[in-house]
C-alpha positions as CSV (number, residue, x, y, z in Angstrom):
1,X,-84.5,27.1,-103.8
2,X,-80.9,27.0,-103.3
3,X,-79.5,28.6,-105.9
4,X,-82.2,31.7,-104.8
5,X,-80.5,31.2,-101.3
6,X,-76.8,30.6,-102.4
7,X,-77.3,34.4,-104.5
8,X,-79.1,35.8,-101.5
9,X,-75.7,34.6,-99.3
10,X,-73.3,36.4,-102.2
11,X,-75.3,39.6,-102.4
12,X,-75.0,39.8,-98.5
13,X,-71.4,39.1,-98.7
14,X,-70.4,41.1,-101.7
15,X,-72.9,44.2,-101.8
16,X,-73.1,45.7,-105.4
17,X,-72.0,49.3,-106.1
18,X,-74.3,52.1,-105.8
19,X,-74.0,52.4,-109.4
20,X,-74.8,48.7,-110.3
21,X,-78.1,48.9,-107.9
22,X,-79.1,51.5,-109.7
23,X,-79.0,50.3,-112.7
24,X,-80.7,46.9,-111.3
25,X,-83.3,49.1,-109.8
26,X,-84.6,50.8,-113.1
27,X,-84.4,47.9,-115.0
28,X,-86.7,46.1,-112.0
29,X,-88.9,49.2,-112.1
30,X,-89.3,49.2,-116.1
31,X,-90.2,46.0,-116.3
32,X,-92.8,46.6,-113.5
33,X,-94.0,49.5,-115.7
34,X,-94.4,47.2,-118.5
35,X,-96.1,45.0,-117.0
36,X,-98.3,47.7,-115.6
37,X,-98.8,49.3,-118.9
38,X,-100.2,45.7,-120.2
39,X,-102.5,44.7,-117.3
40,X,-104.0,48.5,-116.9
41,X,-104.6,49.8,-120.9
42,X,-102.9,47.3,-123.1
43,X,-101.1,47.4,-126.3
44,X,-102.1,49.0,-129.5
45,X,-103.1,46.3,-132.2
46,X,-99.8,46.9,-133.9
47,X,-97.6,46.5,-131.3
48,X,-99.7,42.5,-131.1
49,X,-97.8,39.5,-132.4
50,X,-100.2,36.7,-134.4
51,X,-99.2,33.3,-134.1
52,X,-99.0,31.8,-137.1
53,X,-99.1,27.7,-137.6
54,X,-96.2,26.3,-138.3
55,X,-96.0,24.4,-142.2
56,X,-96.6,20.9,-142.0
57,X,-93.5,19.2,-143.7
58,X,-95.2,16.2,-146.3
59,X,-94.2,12.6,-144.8
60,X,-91.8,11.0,-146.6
């Protein structure tokens, strides 16, 4: 909790440039989107990652 307040305090005291909350903004609102995407239709079966178990190492 501080460090959320201490970065609040720093962005109130040293506003980014229009430029740099802009790109802070699409990258929030891509991520959103992804997010989005997931929840509402999914992803196709090859976009899908399968676990695979990891290989027992023999006891020595």
């Amino acid at each position: 909790m501080d460090r959320l307040l201490f970065s609040m305090w720093r962005i109130w005291r040293n506003p980014p440039s229009r430029m740099k909350l802009i790109v802070m903004l699409a990258a929030l609102a891509l991520a959103i989107g992804l997010v989005l995407v997931e929840r509402r239709v999914g992803w196709p079966d090859w976009m899908r990652v399968e676990r695979t178990p990891r290989p027992r190492l023999p006891h020595l």
